[in-house]
VMD Tcl script that draws the C-alpha trace (Angstrom):
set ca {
  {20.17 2.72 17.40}
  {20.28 0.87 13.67}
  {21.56 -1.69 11.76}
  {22.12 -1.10 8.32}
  {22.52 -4.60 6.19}
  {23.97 -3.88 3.10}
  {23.61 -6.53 0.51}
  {22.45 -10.15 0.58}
  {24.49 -11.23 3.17}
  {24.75 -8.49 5.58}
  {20.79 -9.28 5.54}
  {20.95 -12.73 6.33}
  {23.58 -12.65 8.98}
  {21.49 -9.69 10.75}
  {18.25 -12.08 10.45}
  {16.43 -10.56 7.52}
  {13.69 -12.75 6.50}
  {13.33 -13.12 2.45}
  {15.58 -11.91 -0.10}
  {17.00 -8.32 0.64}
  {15.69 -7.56 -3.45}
  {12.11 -7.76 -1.50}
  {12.98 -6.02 1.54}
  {15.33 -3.13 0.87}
  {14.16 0.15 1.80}
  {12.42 -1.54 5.20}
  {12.95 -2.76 8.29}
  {13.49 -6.10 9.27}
  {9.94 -7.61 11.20}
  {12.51 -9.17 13.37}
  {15.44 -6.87 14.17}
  {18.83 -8.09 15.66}
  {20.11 -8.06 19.36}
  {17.03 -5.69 20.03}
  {17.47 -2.94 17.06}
  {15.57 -2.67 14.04}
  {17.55 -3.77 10.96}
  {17.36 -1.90 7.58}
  {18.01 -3.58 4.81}
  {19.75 -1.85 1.62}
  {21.11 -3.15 -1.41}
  {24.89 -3.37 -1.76}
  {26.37 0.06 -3.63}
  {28.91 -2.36 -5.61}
  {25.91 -4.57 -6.81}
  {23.92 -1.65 -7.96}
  {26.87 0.20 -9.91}
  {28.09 -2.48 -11.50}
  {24.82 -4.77 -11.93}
  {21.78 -2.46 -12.02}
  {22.08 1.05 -11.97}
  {18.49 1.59 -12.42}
  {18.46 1.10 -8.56}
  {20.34 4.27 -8.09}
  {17.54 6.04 -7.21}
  {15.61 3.88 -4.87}
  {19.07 3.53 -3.40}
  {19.39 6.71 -2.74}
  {16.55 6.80 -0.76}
  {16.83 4.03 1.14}
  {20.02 5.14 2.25}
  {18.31 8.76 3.62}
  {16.12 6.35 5.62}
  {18.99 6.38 8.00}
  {18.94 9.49 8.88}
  {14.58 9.71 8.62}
  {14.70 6.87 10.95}
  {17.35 8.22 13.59}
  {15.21 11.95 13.45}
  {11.61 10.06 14.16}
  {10.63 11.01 10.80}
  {10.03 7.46 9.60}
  {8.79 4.84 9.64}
  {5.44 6.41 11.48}
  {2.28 4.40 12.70}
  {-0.31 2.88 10.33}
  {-3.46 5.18 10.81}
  {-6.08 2.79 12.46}
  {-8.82 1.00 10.26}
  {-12.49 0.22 11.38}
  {-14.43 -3.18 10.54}
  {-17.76 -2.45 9.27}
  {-20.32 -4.75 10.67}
  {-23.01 -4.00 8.74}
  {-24.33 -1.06 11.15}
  {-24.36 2.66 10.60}
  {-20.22 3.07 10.30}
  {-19.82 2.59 6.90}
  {-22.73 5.10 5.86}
  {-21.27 7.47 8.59}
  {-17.52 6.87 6.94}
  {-18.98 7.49 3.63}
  {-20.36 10.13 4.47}
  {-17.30 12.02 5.62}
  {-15.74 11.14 3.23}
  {-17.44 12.67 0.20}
  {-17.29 15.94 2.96}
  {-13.66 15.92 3.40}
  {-11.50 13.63 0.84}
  {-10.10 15.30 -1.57}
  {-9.75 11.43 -3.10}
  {-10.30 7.65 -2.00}
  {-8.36 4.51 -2.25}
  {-9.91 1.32 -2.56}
  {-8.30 -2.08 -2.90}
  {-9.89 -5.29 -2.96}
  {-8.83 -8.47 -2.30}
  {-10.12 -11.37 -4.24}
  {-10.46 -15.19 -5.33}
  {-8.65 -14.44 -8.92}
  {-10.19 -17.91 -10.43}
  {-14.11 -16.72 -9.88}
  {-13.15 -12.98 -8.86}
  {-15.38 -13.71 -5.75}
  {-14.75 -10.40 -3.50}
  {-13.11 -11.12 0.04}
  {-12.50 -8.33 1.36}
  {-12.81 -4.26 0.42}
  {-10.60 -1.37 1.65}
  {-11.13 2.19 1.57}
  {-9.51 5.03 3.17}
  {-8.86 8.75 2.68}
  {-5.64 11.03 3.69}
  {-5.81 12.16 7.26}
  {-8.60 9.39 8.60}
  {-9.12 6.05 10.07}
  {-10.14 3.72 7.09}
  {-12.99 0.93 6.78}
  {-12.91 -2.11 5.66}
  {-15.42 -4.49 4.01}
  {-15.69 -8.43 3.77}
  {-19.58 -9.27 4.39}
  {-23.14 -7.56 3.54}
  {-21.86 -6.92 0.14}
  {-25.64 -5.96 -1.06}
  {-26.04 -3.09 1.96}
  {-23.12 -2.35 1.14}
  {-22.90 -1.54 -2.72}
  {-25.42 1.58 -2.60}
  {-22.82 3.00 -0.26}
  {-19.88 2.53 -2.19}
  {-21.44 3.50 -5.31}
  {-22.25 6.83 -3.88}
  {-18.70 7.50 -3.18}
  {-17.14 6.45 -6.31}
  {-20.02 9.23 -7.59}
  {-18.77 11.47 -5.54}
  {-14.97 11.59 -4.80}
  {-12.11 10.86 -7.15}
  {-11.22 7.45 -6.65}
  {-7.12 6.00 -6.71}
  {-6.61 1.93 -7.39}
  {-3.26 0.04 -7.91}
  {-4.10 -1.64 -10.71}
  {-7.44 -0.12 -11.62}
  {-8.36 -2.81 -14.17}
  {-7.80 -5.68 -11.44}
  {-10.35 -4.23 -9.51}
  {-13.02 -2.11 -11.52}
  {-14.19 -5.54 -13.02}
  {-14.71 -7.13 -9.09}
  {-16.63 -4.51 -7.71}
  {-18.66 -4.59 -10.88}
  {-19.35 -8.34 -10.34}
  {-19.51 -8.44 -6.46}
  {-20.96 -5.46 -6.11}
  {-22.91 -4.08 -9.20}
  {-20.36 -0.54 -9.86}
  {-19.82 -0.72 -13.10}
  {-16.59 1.81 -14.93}
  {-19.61 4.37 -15.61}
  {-20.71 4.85 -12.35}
  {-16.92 7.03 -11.20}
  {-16.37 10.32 -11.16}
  {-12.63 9.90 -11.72}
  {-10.31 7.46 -11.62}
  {-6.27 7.56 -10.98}
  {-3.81 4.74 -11.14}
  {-0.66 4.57 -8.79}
  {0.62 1.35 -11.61}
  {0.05 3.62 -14.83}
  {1.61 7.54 -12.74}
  {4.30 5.16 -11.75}
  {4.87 3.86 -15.42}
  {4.71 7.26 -16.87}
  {7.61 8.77 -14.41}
  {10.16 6.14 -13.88}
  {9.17 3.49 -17.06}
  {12.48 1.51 -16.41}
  {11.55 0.46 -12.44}
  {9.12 -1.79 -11.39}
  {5.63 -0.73 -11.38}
  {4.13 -3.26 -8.65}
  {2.95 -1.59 -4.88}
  {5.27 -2.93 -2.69}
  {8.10 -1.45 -4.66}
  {6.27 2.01 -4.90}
  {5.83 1.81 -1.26}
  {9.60 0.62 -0.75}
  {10.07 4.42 -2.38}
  {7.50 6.53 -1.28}
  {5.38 5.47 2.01}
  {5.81 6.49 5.20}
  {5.10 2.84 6.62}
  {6.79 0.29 7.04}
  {6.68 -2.71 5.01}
  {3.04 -4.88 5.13}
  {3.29 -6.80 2.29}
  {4.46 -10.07 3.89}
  {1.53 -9.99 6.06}
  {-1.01 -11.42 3.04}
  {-1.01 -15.51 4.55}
  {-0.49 -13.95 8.75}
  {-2.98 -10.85 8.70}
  {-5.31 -10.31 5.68}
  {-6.93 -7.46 7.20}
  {-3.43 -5.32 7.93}
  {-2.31 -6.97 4.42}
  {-5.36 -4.83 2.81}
  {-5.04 -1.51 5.04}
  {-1.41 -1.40 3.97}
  {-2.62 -1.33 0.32}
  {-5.09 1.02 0.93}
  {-2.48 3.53 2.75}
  {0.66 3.00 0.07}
  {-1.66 3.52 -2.45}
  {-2.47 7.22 -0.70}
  {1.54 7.57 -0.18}
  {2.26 6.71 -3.75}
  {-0.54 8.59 -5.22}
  {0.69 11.82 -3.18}
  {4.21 11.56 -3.72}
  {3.71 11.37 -7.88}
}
mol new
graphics top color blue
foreach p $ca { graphics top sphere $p radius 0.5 }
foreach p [lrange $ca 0 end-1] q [lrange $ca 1 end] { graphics top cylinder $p $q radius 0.2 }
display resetview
């Protein structure tokens, strides 16, 4: 029902894409002979070369079994468009009602900061995203942030954006958490970045490769792994 690919070149010969550094503790986008592929670093490597990957290890390895039970990896929860209509004041809406807290994550020209695209999403709802109509929408999003707790990966990457893009300056939150700084505090020796908090903690499987192939899926998968790491510390 699985492959397990321990170690560099367990990956490669089952068709693992990238390093297996970048893609342990997920499953191949390709598979091999018609089965999904997981790919785990090699238990020699990590006890004699870096034992701070014990841990994540560990967990990868339960995958197995998480996998084989159903438990994991489970469906992205689906994400809306907004088009400049009603849905985003309607999503807003329900959210200050029913989120206990919001992630947003933006994604961004880093030489001007010029705001692409915005995504927000709560636990236990379809998300919205954001990439046009940036002045209808800034009343909107400023009434959440003054509203709900708000969760960012990297909170000073992207408090200064939606300042400049769309006029919500570090005043206008109610409260603000950081996935990169709870990550930091709890395990200061591993690395601090999403895609290796997600390799650990979300129950999705790995969207990080799609930034180049699907920019909107690339975003939604931030917004969601955000949620999963935030709930998990």
């Amino acid at each position: 029902k699985l492959f397990v690919a321990e170690g560099k070149y367990a990956w490669e010969i089952l068709g693992g894409v990238g390093s297996i550094k970048q893609w342990r503790g997920f499953l191949s986008p390709h598979g091999y002979m018609g089965k999904p592929v997981l790919g785990i670093l090699h238990v020699g490597d990590v006890l004699q070369h870096d034992k701070r990957m014990y841990f994540p290890s560990q967990l990868d390895w339960r995958k197995i079994r998480r996998y084989l039970a159903g438990d994991w990896p489970i469906p992205v929860p689906p994400c809306h468009v907004w088009t400049g209509d009603s849905m985003l004041g309607t999503w807003v809406d329900g959210a200050i009602e029913r989120g206990a807290i919001v992630a947003l994550d933006t994604e961004y020209d880093p030489s001007n900061r010029t705001l692409h695209l915005l995504g927000l999403g709560y636990v236990g709802q379809a998300g919205i995203q954001v990439s046009s109509n940036w002045s209808s929408a800034s009343p909107l999003v400023r009434r959440l942030v003054q509203s709900v707790p708000v969760v960012f990966q990297n909170a000073f990457a992207d408090i200064p954006v939606l300042e400049q893009n769309l006029g919500i300056s570090y005043t206008d939150y109610l409260h603000i958490e950081d996935t990169m700084l709870e990550h930091a505090v709890l395990w200061s020796e591993l690395p601090h970045d999403l895609e290796f908090q997600a390799s650990l903690y979300s129950p999705y499987n790995k969207m990080k490769h799609l930034k180049y192939t699907d920019p909107y899926a690339y975003n939604w998968g931030d917004v969601v792994d955000t949620l999963a790491a935030h709930q998990s510390h």
